[in-house]
N, C-alpha and C positions, 0 to 999 in steps of 0.2 A: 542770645538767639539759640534757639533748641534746633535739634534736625530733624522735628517736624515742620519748621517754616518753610513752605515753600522757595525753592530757588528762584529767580529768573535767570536765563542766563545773560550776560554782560561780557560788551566788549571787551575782555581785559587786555587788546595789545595796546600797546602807545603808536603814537601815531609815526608813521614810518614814510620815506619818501617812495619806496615800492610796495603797491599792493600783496606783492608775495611775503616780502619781510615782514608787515604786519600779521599778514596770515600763520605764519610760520611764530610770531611772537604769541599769539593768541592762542596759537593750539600747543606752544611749550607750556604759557601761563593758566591753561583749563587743566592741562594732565596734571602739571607740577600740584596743582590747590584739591582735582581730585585725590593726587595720591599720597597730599600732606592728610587729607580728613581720614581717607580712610586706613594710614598710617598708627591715627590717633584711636579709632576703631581695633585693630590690634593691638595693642599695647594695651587697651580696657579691660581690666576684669569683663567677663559674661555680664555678671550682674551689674553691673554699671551700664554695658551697655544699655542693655533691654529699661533699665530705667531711663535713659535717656532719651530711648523713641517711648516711653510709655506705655509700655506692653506687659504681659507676665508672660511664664514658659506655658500658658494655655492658650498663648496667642490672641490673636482681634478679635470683636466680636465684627458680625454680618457688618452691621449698623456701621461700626469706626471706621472698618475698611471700605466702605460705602464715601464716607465723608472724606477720608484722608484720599482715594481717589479724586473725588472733586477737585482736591485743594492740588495734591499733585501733578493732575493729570495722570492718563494713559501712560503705560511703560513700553513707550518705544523711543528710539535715538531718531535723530535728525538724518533726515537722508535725500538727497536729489529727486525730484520728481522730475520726467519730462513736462517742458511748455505744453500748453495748448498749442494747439496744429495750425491756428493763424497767430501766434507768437513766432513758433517755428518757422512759416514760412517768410514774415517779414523781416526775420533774422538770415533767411537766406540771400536777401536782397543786401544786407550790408557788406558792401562792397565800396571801395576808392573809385573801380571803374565803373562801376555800375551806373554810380553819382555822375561823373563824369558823360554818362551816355543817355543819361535823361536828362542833364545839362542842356547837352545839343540838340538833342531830340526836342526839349521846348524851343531852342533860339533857332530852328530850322522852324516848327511850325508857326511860331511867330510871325519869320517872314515871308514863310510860305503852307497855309496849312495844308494845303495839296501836293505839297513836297512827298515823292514816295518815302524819301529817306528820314521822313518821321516814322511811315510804317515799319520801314525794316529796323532802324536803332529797338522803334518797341517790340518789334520780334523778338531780338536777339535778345534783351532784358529779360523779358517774359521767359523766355525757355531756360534762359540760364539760370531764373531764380525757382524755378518748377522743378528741374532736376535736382539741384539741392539738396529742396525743403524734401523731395517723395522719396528719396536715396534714407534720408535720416532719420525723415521717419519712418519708415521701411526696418531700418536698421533698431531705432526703438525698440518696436512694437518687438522687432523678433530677441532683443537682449531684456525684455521683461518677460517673456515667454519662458526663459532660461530658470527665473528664479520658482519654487518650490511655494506651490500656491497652498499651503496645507498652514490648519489653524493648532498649533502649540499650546497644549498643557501644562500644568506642572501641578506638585499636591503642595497642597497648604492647608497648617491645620488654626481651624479658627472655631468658634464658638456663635451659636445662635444667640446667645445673649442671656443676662441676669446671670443665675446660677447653672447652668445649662453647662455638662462635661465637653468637651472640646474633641473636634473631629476632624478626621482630615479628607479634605473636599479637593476636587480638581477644578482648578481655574485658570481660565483662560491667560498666559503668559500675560498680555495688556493691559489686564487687570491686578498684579501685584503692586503693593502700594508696600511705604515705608513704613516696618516694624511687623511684617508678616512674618509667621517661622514657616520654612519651608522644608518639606521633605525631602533627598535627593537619592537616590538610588542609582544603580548601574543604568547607565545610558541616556541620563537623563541633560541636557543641555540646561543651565543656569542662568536660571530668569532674569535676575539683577544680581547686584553686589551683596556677599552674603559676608558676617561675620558669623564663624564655625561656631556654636553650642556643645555640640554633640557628634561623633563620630566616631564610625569601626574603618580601618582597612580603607581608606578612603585616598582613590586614586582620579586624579584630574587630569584632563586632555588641556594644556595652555596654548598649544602648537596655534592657534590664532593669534594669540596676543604676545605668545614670547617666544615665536619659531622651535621649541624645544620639538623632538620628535616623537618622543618618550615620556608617556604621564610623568606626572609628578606627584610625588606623595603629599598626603594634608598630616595635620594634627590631627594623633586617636584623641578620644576621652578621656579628659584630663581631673586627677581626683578632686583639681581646686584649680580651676579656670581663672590664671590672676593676670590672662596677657602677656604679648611676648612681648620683645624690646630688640631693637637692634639692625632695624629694617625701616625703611624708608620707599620699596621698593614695592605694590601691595601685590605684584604676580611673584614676589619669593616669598610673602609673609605664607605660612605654614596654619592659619587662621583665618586665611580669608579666602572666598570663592568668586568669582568673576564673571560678572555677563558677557557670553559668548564664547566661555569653556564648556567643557561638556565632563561628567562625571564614566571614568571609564569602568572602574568597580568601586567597591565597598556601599556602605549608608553612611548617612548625616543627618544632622537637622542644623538647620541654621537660622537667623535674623536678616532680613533685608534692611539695610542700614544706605543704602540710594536705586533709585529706580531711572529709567529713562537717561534724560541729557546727564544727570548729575549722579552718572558710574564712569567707572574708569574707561569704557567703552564709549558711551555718550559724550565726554569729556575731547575725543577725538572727532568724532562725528560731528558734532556739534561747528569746527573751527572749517570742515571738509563741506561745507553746503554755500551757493552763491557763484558770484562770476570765477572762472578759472583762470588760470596764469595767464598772459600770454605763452604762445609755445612757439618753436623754429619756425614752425608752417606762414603762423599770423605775421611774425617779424617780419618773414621774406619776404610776402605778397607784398606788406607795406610798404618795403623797401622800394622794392620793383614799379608798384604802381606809383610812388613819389615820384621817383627815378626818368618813368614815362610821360607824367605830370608835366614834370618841369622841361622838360624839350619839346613838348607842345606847347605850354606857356612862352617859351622864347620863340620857335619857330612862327608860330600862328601871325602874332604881330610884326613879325618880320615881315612876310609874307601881304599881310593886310596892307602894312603900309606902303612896301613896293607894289604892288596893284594898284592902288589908290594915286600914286603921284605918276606913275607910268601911264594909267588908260586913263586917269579922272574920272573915272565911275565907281563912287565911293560904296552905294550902295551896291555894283557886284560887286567890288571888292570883300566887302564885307561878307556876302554868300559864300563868294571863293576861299576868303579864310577860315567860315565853318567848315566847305567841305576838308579844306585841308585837316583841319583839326580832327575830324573823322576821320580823312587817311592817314593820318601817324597815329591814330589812336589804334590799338589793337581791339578792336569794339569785339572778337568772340573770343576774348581772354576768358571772363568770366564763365560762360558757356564749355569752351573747351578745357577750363580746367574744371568744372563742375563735370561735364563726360566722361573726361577721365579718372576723374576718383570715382565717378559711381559707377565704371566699368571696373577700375581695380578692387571697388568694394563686391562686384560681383565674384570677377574672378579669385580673391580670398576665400567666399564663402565658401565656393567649392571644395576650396582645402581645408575647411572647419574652423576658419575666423569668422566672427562676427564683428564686424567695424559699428562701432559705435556713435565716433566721428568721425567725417568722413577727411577732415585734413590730418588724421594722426596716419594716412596711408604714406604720405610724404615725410611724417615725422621718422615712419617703422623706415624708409629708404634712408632718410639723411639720420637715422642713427650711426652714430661710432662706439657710442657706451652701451653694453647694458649690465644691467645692474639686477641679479636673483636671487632668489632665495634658493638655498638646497635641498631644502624637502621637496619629494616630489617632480623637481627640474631635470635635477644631479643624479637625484635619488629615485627608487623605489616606492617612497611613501610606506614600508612598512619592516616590520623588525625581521630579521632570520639570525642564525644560529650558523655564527661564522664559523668558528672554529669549537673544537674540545681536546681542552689539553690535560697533559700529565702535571707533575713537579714542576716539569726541567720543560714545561712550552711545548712538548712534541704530541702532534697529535695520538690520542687514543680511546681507542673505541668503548674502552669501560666506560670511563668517563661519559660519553656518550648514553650508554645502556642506562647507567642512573640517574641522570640528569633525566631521561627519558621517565624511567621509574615514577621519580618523587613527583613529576608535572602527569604523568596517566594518570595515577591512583586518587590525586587529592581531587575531592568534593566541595571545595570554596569556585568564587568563578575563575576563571585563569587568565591571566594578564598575559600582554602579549608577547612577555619573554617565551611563558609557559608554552604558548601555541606554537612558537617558534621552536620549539625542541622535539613537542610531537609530528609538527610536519617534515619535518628531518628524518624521521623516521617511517621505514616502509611500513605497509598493510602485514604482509608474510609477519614480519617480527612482532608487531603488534598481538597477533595469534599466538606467536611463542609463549610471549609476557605475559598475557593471561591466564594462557594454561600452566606454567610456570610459578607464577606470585599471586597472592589473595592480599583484600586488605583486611589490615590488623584496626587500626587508628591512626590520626591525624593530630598533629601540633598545627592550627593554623596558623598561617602568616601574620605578625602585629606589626607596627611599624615603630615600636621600641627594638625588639627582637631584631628585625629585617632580616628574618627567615621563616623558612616554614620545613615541617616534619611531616614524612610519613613513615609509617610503620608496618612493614607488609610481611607476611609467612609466607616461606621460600618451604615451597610444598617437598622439592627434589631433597631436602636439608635435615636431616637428621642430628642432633645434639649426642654431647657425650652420653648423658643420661634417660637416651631413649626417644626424644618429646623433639619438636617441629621445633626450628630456629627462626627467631624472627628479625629480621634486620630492620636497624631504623637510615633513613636516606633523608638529608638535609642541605636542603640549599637554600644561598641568601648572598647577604655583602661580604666580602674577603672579610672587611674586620672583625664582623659577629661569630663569622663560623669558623676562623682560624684559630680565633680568642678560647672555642669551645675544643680545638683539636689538642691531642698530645701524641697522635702519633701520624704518620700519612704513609702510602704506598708508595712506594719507589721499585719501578719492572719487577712490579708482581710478590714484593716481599713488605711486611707493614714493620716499618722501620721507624727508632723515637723521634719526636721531633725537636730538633735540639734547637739552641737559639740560630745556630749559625745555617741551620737548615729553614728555621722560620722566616731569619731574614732571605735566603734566597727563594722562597715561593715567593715572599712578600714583590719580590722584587720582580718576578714573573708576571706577576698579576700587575704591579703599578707601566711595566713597560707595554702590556697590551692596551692599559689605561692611555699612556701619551700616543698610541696608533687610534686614538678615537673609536676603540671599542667598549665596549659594556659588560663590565667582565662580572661573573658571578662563582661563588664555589660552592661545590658539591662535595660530602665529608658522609661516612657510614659509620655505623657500629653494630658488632651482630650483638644479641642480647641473649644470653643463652637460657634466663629463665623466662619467659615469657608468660605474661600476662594480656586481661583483655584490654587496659586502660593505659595509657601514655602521659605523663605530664612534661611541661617544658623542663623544671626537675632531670628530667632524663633525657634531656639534651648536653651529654658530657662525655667525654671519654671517647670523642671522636676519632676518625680515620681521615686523613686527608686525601681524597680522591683524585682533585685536580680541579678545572676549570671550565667554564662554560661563557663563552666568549660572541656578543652580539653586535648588528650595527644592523643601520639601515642601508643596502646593499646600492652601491651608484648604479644607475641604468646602461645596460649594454649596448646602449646605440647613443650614451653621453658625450662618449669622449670624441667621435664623429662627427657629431652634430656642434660641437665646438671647435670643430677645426674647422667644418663648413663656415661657421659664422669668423673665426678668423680670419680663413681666406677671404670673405666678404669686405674684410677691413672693421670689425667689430671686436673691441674690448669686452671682454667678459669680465665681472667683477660681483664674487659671490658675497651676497649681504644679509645677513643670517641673526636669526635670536639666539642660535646654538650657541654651545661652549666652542673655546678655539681648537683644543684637541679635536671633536670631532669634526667642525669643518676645515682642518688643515689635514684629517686623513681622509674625506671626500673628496677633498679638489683635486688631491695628490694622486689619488686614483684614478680619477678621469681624466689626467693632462694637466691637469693647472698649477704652472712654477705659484706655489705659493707665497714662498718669502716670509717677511714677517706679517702677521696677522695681529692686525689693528684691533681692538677691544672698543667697545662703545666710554670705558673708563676712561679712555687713552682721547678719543673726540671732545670730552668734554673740557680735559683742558689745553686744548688747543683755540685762539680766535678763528676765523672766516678764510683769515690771507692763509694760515699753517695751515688749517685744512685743507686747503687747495691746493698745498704741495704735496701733504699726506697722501690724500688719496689720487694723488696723479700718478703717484709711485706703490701706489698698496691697490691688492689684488683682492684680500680676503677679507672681511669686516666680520665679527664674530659678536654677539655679547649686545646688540645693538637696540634701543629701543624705538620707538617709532619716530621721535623727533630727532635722532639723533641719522635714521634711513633717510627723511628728508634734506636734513643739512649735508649730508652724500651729497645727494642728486644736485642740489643747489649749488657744492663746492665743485663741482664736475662739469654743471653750465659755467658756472661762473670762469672758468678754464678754459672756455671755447668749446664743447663738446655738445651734442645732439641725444640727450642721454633718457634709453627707455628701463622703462623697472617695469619686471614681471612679479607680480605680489599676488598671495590671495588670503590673506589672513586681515586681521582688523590692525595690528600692527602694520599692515603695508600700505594702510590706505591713504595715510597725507604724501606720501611718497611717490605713491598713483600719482596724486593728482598733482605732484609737483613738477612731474617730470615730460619731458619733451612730445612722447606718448608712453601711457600707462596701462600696461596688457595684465590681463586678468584671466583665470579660466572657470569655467563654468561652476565648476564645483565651491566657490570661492564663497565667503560669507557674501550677504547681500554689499556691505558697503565699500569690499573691496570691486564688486563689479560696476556699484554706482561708480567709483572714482576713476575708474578703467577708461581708455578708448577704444580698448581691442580688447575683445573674449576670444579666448583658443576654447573651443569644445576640447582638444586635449593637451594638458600640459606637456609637453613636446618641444623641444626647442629646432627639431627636425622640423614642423610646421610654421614656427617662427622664423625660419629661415627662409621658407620658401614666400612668408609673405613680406620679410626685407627685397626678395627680389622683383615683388611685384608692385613694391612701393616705389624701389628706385624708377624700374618701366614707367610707371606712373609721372614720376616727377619728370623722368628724361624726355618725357613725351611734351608736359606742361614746359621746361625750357625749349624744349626743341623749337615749338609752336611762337613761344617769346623772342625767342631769338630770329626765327627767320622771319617771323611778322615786321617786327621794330626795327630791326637791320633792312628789310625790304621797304618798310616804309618812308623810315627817315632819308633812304637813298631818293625814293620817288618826292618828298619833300624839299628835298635838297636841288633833286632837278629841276623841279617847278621854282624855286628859289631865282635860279639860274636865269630859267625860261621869260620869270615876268621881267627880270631887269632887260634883258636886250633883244625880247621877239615883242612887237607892236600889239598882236596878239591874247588873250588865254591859250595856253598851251595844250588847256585840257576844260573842258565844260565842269562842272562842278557836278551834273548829273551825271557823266561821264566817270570822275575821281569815284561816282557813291555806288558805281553800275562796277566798274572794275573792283573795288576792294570786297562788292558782295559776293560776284564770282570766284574772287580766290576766298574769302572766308569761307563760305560753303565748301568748296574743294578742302579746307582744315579740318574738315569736321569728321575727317577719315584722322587722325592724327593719332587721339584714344588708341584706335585697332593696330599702331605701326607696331614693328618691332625694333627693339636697342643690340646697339651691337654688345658681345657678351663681353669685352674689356672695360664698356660701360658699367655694366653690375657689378666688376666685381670691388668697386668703392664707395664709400660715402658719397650720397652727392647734397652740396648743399644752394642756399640760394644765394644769388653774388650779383646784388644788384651793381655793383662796378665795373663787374665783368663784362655784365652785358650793357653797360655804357660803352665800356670802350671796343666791344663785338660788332656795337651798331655804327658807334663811326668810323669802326676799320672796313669792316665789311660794307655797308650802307653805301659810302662815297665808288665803292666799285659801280655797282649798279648808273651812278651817276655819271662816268662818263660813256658808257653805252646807251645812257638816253640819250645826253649832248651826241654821239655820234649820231643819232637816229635823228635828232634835233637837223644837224649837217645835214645828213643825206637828204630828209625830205623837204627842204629849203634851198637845197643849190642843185640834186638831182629830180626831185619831182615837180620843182617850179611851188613848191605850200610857203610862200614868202609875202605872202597879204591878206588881210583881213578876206580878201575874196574867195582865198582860199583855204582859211584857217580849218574847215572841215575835214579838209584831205589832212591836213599836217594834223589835230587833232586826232585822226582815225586809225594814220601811222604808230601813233603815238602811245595811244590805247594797248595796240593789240603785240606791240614789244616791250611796255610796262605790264600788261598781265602775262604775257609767255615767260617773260623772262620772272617775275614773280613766280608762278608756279612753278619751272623748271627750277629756279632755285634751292624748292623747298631738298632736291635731293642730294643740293652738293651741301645743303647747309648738315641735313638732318645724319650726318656722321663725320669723324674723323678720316674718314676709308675712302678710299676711291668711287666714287659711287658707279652704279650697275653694273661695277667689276666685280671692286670686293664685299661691297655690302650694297642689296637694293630694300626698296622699300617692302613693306606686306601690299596684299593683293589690293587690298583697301582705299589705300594711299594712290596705288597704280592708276587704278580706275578713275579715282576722282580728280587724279594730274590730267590724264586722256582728256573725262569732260569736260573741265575747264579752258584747253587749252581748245577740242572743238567749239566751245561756245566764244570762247574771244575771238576767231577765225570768222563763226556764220554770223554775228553781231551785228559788223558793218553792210553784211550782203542781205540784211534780214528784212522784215516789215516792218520792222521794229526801228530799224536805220534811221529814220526822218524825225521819227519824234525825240528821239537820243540824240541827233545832232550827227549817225552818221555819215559818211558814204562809201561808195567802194573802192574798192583799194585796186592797181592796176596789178596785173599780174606779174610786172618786172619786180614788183617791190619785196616779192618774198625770199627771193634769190637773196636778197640784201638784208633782209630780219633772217635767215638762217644764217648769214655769216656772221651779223652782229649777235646773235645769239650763242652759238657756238665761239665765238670768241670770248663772249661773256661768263660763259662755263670755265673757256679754260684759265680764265685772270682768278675767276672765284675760287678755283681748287687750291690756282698757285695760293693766291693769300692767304686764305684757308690755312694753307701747310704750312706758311712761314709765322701766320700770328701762333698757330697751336705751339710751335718750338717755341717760339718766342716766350710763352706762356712758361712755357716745364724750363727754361734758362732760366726765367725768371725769379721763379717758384723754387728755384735749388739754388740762386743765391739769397733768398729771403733766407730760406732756412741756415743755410751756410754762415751766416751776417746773425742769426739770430743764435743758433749754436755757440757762436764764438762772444756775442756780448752779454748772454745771461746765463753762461754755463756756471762763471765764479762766482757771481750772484746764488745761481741755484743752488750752489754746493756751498755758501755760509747761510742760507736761512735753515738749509735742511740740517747745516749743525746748532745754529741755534736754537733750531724746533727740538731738537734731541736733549741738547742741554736743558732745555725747559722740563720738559718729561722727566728726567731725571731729577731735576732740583723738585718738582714737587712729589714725586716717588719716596727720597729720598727724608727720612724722620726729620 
């Protein structure tokens, strides 16, 4: 098969028992086979190539690249599109409860179509799935707005056909097919996968695909292109160009040898399109709504069949155990957790996130991990000019002044060390240096050489023999231009350089090397006869000046913004394409114990379980390639952890979409923001902070809501439970049960606006469907014996002890099941004493007030007769405030004793857990080391 055959692409994972493993196998197995071919690609003679795709160096003609489009397709990679807007919305509706609530809502109109509580169930459905669906796609439409709607060029030289001389044309990026040569110049982004032909000075931006901060240099022009050997790796081959780097200087020409899905970028893209993981958010709900599932499933039939042999009326029994099923069911779960993310998604925006989905706002709260890259986050995003040093490491301003020199005067473009020396330097002195020095000539930069010369006439400078001195100033890599030196300055005197003095610069320069700087040197020579012409030739007999020392500088609000997120209870864990020296001298600088720094070399040979201790105990990941940032994130869930990655390069994007949520920032290539669920407008970890706080609000609102719903329901379940076995009676009308849970649901709907107390924020919170099993039947059973008490009262004190009077005891019944439901919500919705030390927002206030007047005017109402109720005498209130206030203060007591109960609990788990896998933890983690070592080891 030639590599003109069109690809398809194919499944290659095998078949795996988790949709993620597969995932994660198929996009190891697409990179690994792209980056065997185009492995094979370098290592080819030039001329072998180009025979290969069937081309000469005059390039396609019109015609072939016409046809091999066809056969190709278009050159783009595979990437997310949003659904259609009624995809979207029907997706909003998948829901456990939802299902559940159109369940009922059919078996109520069944047996009664003029049941209101068909209308209200479809209310509540209807709006819960309408928020949703307009929240997300809201949030779409404004995270497609973000990407850069402009149409890309690039030059290709091809021919009109027959004999016809070859020219170079601009074509639309889409339109590059396999075996084009392509032109590449300064600034130009890199259409598809190119193998190099031809090239000067040619400097590549990889920082997409290999995190590096700092181009990287290619292969010049070579006099016999016979391929390199030795690499397997195609972002370190020196031969080859990559779609979705960008060209920072020099020219090229090169061969597109893969286009679209089948580049090393496509390769990735490709495995990142289709349904996404499940994430914390989806596990929890499901948990929880099992959880409530299954206590309706037991309750309901309890309940049916105690009705049924008690009153023998099977058919209301059967109503009454709908409605019950409706009152333990929390029917505005779905609704008030859809409110609540698409109020936290509002309030995000305002701090310059954009939520993409709207359950990664609970993901951003129950995070504990996260996981960054350092460009950009840590960093600055750009190069300066740390220091300049002497011999002997200590700063000096010569040093400075020539470094400055050699980067003014030269006429190639200037790389960003170069810019980096002249913005160090003021405007005033600028003026000096000009009127000061002229230029003579220039040695350009080659990347044999890796230096460059200039040669300037020092106007003030008079030679022995009359005539203008001209000095040559050269800088480049410590070994080129040391190699060239025989003598260096030492405080102001040009002293030999002897070996033992060579070794100790050497050693100067390798130590700012392991501080994760970029060290370069700077060496002079005056030439006392001067001429008009320079060759490399007269690169000799140099001076050793000293040093010129760079980094990309940490950001002065990083190390801050990493304690904020500490305090929050978030691990930071930097995950980087860099080398390890430089990201162990970033973190180091912002605060972060670094420790030992793991190498993507060191991941590979470890399995799944070693990894998961590795990086439970490792802080810095250095060297790391894309599949190797995903199995991070997967060995960090797989740990128990809630783990976000903020990426925005093409390397970060299986990682994105691996992880619990996946934050992106606007500036990001397109498929790092496809795979996103959060876009920060700015990379800031200052703004990520603030929206972990409004994630957790979020989430603590959606338990708050779970909690006192289900706990207040199951208690009112539980009393009716009670009720049917020993009162003749229904306790409660079933229009009654659907009238009561509408006016406290409505009263929840203030819930979204509360506010958390601030001991809430500052941890992870996750979802614990167990908890709130056993939250509902500690707390739940309270509420039940203040019904039973209200049960008593209105049976031996107000004579409600007969069918003749079931109305009054019914109406009793009502309006201290919903007071005491509502007042609830305030002892539940904190740890605190409520309207001591924590009270609700205004919101919440309000809506307790109206609920608690509308259960009050109810029975006295017009409405009374057709409800079933009547009026209550006015001895009876005296009696619902003392049961009611008694009721508060049982709730707060258990309240306070489950919560210790909880944190006893919870510190002998740990205690018990310390103690039975500490020995365990300390022999795998030496046999993970033994490992490492035995394959290290020749």
């Amino acid at each position: 098969m030639t590599m003109l055959t069109p690809r398809t692409p194919t499944k290659l994972a095998p078949p795996g028992r988790i949709r993620r493993e597969r995932k994660a196998a198929e996009l190891e197995s697409r990179t690994r086979l792209a980056g065997e071919r185009l492995a094979g690609y370098s290592a080819a003679p030039g001329a072998e190539v180009l025979r290969e795709l069937a081309v000469t160096r005059d390039g396609l003609s019109h015609a072939e690249a016409t046809l091999r489009l066809e056969r190709h397709g278009a050159n783009v990679v595979a990437h997310e599109r949003a659904p259609r807007w009624w995809i979207q919305l029907a997706k909003a509706y998948g829901n456990p409860f939802i299902a559940v609530l159109v369940f009922l809502a059919a078996v109520m109109w069944w047996q009664d179509p003029s049941d209101p509580g068909v209308v209200i169930l479809s209310v509540m459905v209807g709006i819960s799935g309408l928020l949703r669906f307009w929240q997300e796609f809201r949030s779409g439409r404004a995270a497609d707005a973000l990407k850069r709607l402009v149409t890309t060029t690039c030059a290709v030289q091809r021919r009109a056909g027959g004999g016809s001389a070859p020219a170079t044309v601009e074509v639309p990026m889409d339109r590059v097919v396999p075996g084009d040569l392509v032109k590449l110049a300064a600034g130009d982004l890199i259409p598809a996968d190119l193998r190099i032909l031809t090239a000067k000075d040619l400097m590549v931006g990889q920082a997409a695909l290999s995190g590096e901060s700092l181009p990287v240099a290619k292969a010049d022009t070579r006099t016999e292109d016979l391929g390199q050997h030795g690499t397997t790796d195609p972002v370190e081959a020196d031969n080859l160009v990559l779609m979705g780097t960008s060209v920072t200087s020099g020219t090229a020409t090169g061969v597109v040898v893969a286009t679209g899905s089948d580049t090393y970028f496509g390769s990735m893209a490709g495995s990142l399109v289709g349904e996404r993981p499940q994430t914390n958010f989806d596990t929890g709900v499901r948990r929880v709504s099992l959880l409530l599932i299954r206590f309706m499933l037991v309750m309901v039939p309890v309940v049916f069949m105690i009705n049924g042999f008690t009153k023998g009326d099977w058919d209301e029994a059967f109503l009454f155990g709908i409605a019950v099923a409706v009152g333990l069911t929390p029917e505005m779960l779905p609704m008030v957790v859809s409110a609540n993310l698409a109020r936290g998604a509002v309030a995000m925006s305002r701090h310059k996130v954009v939520v993409k989905r709207l359950n990664a706002i609970q993901n951003l709260g129950a995070m504990d991990v996260l996981c960054t890259d350092k460009t950009g986050t840590l960093t600055e995003d750009r190069i300066v000019l740390d220091r300049y040093l002497d011999v002997h490491g200590e700063d000096d301003g010569e040093v400075l002044e020539y470094g400055y020199l050699n980067a003014h005067f030269q006429t190639g473009l200037r790389n960003l060390m170069d810019q980096a020396v002249i913005d160090r330097v003021d405007e005033a002195e600028e003026v000096v240096v000009d009127a000061r020095f002229s230029m003579v000539d220039e040695i350009p930069f080659d990347f044999a050489r890796r230096r460059m010369s200039v040669v300037l006439d020092r106007r003030s400078a008079v030679g022995a023999v009359g005539r203008p001195e001209h000095v040559m100033i050269t800088k480049g890599a410590v070994e080129e231009v040391l190699a060239l030196c025989t003598h260096m300055r030492d405080r102001g005197e040009r002293v030999e350089l002897t070996e033992q003095l060579r070794w100790h610069v050497t050693r100067i320069a390798a130590d700012n090397n392991r501080r994760g700087l970029r060290v370069l040197a700077v060496a002079t020579r005056t030439v006392t006869a001067p001429r008009d012409t320079y060759s490399v030739a007269d690169e000799d007999q140099l001076t050793l000046v000293g040093f010129l020392a760079f980094l990309d500088p940490p950001k002065a609000d990083a190390a801050r913004a990493l304690r904020g997120l500490a305090d929050k209870g978030i691990a930071v864990k930097v995950v980087t394409g860099d080398n390890e020296l430089v990201a162990a001298r970033v973190c180091a600088d912002v605060g972060i114990d670094v420790g030992h720094v793991v190498s993507g070399t060191e991941i590979d040979l470890l399995d799944d379980p070693a990894l998961r201790r590795l990086a439970a105990r490792t802080t810095v990941f250095a060297k790391v390639n894309p599949v190797q940032k995903a199995r991070i994130v997967r060995a960090l869930q797989a740990d128990g952890h809630t783990v976000g990655f903020l990426g925005d390069g093409i390397n970060d994007a299986a990682a994105l979409r691996d992880a619990d949520v996946g934050i992106s920032v606007d500036t990001a290539v397109d498929i790092a923001k496809e795979s996103a669920d959060i876009i920060l407008l700015e990379k800031d970890l200052t703004v990520l902070e603030q929206g972990v706080v409004q994630g957790r609000t979020t989430f603590g609102n959606t338990i708050k809501y779970i909690k006192m719903t289900a706990s207040s329901n199951f208690g009112n379940v539980f009393s009716v439970l009670v009720a049917s076995a020993f009162i003749p009676f229904q306790p409660m009308l079933a229009i009654m049960l659907l009238v009561q849970n509408l006016v406290y649901d409505i009263s929840q709907l203030a819930t979204p606006w509360d506010r958390m107390d601030e001991e809430y924020l500052r941890k992870p919170r996750n979802w614990d469907a167990k908890g709130i099993g056993r939250f509902m039947v500690t707390i739940g059973p309270v509420s039940s014996v203040f019904d039973i008490s209200m049960f008593l009262i209105m049976w031996n004190v107000f004579g409600a002890n007969s069918e003749a009077n079931q109305s009054l005891f019914q109406s009793g019944w009502f309006i201290e099941g919903l007071l005491s439901q509502t007042l609830i919500v305030h002892m539940i919705r904190t740890r605190k004493i409520p309207f001591i030390q924590s009270r609700a927002s205004w919101p919440v206030m309000v809506m307790t007030v109206l609920a608690v007047l509308t259960g009050l005017y109810l029975p006295f109402s017009p409405l009374a007769p057709s409800l079933g109720f009547v009026a209550l005498p006015a001895s009876y209130f005296p009696w619902l405030i003392g049961v009611l206030l008694a009721y508060c203060t049982l709730t707060q007591f258990v309240k306070t004793w489950y919560i210790r109960r909880q944190l006893l609990q919870r510190r002998d788990d740990l205690g018990l857990d310390r103690e039975s896998h500490g020995v365990e933890r300390d022999r795998l983690q030496h046999v993970d080391h033994l490992r490492l070592v035995a394959v290290r080891s020749p």
